[in-house]
N, C-alpha and C positions, 0 to 999 in steps of 0.2 A: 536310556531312551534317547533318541536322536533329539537333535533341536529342531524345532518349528521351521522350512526354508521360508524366508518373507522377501519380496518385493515393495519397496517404497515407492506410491506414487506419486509425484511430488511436480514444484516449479524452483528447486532452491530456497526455501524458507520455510516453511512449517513441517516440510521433508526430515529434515537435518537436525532439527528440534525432536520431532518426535521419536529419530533414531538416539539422538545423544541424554535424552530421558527416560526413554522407555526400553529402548534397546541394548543400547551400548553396554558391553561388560554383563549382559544377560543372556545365562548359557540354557537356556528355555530356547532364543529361538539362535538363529543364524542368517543374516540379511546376505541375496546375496546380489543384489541391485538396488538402485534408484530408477526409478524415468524421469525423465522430464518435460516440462509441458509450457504452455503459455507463454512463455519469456526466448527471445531467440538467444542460440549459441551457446546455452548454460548444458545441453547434453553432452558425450563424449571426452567426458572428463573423468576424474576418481576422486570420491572423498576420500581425501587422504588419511595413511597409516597413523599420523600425527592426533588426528581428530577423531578417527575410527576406534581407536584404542589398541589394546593386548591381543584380542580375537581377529584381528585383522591386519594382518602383518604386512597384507599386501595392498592395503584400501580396500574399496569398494566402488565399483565399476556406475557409472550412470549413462544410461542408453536414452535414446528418443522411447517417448511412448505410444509410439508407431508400432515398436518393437514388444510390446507385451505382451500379444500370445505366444511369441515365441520364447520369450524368456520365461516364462512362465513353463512349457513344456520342455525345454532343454534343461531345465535346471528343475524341475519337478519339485514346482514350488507350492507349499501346503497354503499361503496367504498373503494377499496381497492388501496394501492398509493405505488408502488416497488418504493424500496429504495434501491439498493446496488448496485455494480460496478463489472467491467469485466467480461460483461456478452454477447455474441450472440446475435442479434437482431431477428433473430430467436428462440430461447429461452423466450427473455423477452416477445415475444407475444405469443409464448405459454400457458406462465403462464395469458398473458391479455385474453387469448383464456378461459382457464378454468374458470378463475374471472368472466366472463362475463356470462356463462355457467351456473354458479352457480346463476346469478344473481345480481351481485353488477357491478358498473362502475369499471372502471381504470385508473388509474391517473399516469402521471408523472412530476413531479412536479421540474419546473426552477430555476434556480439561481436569479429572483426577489422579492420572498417571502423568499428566506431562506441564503442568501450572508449579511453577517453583516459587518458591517463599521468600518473600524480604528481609531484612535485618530494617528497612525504611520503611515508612508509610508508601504505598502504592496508588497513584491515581493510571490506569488504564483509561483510554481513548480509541473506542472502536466503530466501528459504522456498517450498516445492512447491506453496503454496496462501496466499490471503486469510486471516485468523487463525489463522494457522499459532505463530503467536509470535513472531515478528523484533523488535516493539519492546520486551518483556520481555528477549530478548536482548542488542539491543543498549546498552540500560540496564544488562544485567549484564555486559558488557564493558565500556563506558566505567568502568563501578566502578572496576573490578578494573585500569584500567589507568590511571587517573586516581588510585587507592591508591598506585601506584609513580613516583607525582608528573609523571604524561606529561599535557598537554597537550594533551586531546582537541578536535576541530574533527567536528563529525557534520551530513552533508549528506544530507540526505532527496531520496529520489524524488519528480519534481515530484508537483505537483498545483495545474496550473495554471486558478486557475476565473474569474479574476475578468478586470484592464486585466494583459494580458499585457506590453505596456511598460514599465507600473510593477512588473512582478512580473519581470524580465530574472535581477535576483541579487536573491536576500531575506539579512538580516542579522536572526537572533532572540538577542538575549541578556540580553533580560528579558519579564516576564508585558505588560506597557505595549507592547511591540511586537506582540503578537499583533492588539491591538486599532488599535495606529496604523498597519497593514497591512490592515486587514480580513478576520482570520482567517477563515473558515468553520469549521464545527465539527470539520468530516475533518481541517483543517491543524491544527487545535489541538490534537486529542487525538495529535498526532505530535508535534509542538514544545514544547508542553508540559512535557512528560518531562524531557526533557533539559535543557532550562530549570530548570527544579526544581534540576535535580542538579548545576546549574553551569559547562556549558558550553555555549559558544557554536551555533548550530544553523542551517544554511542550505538553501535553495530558491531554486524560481523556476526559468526557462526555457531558460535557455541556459548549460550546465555546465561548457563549458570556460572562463566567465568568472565562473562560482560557483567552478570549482575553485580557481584562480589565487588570486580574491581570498582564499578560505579557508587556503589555504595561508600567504597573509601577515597571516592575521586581528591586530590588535591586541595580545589576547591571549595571541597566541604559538601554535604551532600545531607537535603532534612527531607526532600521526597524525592521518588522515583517516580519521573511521569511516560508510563507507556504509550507512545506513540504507533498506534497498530497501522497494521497493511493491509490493502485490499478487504476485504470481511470478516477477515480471521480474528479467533476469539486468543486475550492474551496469553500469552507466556508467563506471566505472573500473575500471581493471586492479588487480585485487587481489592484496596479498602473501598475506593471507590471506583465502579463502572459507568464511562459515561460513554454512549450509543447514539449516534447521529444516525437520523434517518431525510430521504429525497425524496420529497413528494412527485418531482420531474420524474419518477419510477414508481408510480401507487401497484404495491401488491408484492414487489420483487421481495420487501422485506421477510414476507413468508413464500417466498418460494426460491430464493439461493442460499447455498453452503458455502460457508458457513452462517453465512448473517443472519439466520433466524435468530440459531443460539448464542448470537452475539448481542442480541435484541432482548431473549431470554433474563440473561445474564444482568440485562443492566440496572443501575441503581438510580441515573437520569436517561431519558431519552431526550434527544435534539433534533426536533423538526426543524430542518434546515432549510433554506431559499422559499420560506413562504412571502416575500415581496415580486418572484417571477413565477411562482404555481400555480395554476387553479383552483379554485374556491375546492372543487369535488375532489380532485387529489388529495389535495390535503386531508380532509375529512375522510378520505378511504383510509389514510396512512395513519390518522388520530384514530379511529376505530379500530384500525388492524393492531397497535400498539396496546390496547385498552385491550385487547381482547386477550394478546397473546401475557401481557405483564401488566396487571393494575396497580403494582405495588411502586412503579419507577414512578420518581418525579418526571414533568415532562415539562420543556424550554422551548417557548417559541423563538426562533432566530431569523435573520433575514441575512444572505450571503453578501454585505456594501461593499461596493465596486469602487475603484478609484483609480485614475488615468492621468499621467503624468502629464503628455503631450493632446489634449481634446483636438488640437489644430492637424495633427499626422491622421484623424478619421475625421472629420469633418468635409463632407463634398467628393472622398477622395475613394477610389475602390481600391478595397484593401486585400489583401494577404490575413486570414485569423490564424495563429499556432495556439493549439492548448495544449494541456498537459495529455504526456501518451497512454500512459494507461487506464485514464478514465475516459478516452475514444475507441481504444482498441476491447479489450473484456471487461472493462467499464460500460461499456456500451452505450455513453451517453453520447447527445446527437449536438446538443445546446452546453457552453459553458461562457466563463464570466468574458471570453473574446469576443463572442457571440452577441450575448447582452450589451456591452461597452459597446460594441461595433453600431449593434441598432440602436441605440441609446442618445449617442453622439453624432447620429446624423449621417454614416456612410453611404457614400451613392451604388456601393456595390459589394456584394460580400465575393470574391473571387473563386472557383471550383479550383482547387491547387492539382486534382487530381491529372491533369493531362501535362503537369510539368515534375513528376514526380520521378525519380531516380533511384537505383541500386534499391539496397535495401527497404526502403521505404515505397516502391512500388508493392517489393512484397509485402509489406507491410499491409496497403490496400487489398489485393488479393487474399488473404487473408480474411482483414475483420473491410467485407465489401462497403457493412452499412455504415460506413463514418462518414461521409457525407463532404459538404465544404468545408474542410475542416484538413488542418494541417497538425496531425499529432508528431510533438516534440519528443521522437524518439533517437534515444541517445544510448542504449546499452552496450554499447561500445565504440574504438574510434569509426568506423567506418561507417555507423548510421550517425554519426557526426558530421561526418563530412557528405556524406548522403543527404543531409538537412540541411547543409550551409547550400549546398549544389541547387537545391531545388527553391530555396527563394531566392538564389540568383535567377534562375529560370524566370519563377512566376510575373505572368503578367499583369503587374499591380503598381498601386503608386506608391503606398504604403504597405509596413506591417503591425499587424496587432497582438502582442506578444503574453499570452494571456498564462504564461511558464510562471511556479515559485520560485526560481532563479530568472537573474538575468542574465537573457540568453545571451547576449551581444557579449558578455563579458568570455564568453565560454567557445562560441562559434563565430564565423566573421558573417556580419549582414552588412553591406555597402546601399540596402535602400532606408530612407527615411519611415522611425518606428516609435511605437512608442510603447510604452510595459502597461500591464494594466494588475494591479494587485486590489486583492480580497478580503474579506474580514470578517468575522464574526459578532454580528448586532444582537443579542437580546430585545425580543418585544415583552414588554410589563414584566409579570412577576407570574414564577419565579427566575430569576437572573441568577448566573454567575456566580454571583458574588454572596447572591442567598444560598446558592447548593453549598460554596467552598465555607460560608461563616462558621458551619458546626464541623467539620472538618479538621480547619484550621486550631479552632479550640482544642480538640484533640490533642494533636501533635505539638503545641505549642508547652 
């Protein structure tokens, strides 16, 4: 019997997973593309013969998903299986709409074919939406469980942009690796963080040889804490699931893919930024959470700001940069630059859109509704320098840098700036440190 031809719909990350678990080395079906979507420049590439395995001698080809009815009838492909995150459910059946159209099934495909197993304790960190809060979180667990002298090892959801061969397992355990890797700015302001705080930090393409190695890190290694991406639900079987959710988005959590069943899934949930949401959001997002899981614990949190320079916004019209993926298919319009900026008293939040440059023009053209807001996209050099170009440009006094990195150390700003960083607050009980008590017992 022939093998199944499949199409991977994908952004580079849950793509590549689902082939190197479910696919790879299974002579059932026969892959004979990727697409690719939401993320610039990651199409027109090959997963390599290295990563692809024995059945594929020559790689495997990744096209724009521009191109998928045609690949799909040129290559008379029996299924097609979308793979990426934070996405409409209206959307994803659009594209199930045309796949069908064309001819081939649709697939989406569960956490019990492609969820891989630890030798460590698992704490997963996932969220209903793009800026939802996961890496504030997960910062405030590795704290709190790193305070109790455990040995934390944190493996981020890929985000594979650059030579996928050299990117197979990343090892970050200092600021000097970001650079002799060739971070982009998306992987820095994730790696970063945790770097900062001390512990070891891992990526790259293929997880069950990021897991392994992780687990015997140098260092020592008593949990693995998943640090997820975008809404995607983990890559490893979690002891414990914990799910941020944003009231700033009431409802989204039941209606994008993945985040419902990443909501599903969880064993806390984290009502995040209830200090800048309204009273009925909130309450829509408590009920929606009751409704869909009464079993999770649930954590009130408030997202605390804090700003180095108060005097670089004060009186002064400013320049805001946030982070770019929770502007662009994040979709958020308000983030902690935003808040800081009116917070602190600016006399002007500046529209950056009329000084904007190369890439990052398309970038607006693209996702229109971002609004005053300068997303810090960095997926490679040239929206780097695309980014430094354009708050040269803007006409502002200041900037408000509201990046998990800082930016200055990365791009050159010549105007007067100041960073502004974020946290994770628990309000009452249950806290933190109550969900981690019985946990920690465990494993200790």
């Amino acid at each position: 019997m022939s093998p199944r031809k499949i199409i991977i719909i994908g952004a580079a990350g849950r793509d590549f997973h689902n082939f190197n678990t479910f696919y790879r080395g299974n002579t059932a079906y026969k892959v004979v593309a990727f697409t690719a979507a939401q993320i610039p420049d990651i199409a027109n590439r090959k997963y390599p013969a290295s990563l692809a395995g024995n059945f594929y001698p020559e790689g495997i080809p990744i096209h724009a998903q521009d191109d998928l009815e045609k690949l799909i009838k040129e290559n008379d492909v029996d299924e097609c299986v979308f793979s990426y995150s934070d996405v409409p459910y209206s959307s994803v059946m659009g594209v199930g709409a045309q796949v069908n159209a064309a001819g081939a099934d649709f697939t989406l495909l569960g956490h019990k074919g492609t969820m891989l197993r630890s030798t460590k304790p698992v704490i997963a960190v996932g969220a209903v939406r793009t800026g939802c809060g996961k890496s504030q979180t997960s910062r405030r667990i590795a704290d709190a469980l790193m305070a109790q002298g455990l040995r934390v090892i944190a493996v981020r959801h890929p985000m594979p942009y650059g030579d996928l061969e050299a990117q197979k397992v990343q090892r970050f355990a200092s600021i000097d690796d970001l650079s002799k890797q060739k971070c982009t700015i998306e992987e820095m302001e994730e790696y970063e963080p945790h770097i900062a705080r001390g512990n070891v930090i891992y990526a790259g393409v293929d997880y069950e040889a990021i897991l392994r190695t992780a687990e015997n890190d140098p260092k020592g290694c008593d949990v693995i804490l998943w640090d997820g991406g975008n809404n995607d639900f983990p890559f490893y079987h979690p002891d414990l699931m914990v799910t941020v959710v944003d009231p700033h988005r009431p409802g989204h959590e039941l209606s994008y893919y993945p985040g419902e069943i990443t909501l599903r899934l969880a064993d806390v949930v984290v009502i995040n930024k209830i200090d800048s949401a309204d009273f009925d959001n909130i309450q829509t997002v408590r009920n929606n959470v009751e409704k869909v899981n009464p079993r999770a614990a649930v954590v009130d949190a408030a997202s605390t700001i804090t700003v180095d320079n108060p005097g670089v916004i004060r009186g002064k019209r400013v320049l805001v940069i946030e982070d770019g993926p929770t502007l662009t298919h994040g979709e958020m319009k308000i983030g902690a630059g935003i808040v800081a900026a009116r917070r602190f008293g600016a006399a002007e939040i500046i529209d950056p859109r009329s000084f904007v440059v190369g890439k990052l023009a398309e970038t607006y053209r693209i996702y229109p509704n971002i609004g005053k807001l300068l997303p810090a996209m960095g997926y490679g050099e040239q929206q780097m320098k695309d980014l430094s170009a354009t708050i040269e440009r803007a006409d502002c006094d200041s900037v408000v840098i509201a990046t998990p990195i800082d930016l200055g150390r990365v791009i050159k700003i010549n105007k007067p700036s100041t960073r502004v960083e974020y946290s994770l607050q628990e309000i009452g009980h249950p806290n933190m440190d109550d969900i981690l008590k019985d946990f920690i017992k465990k494993i200790k």
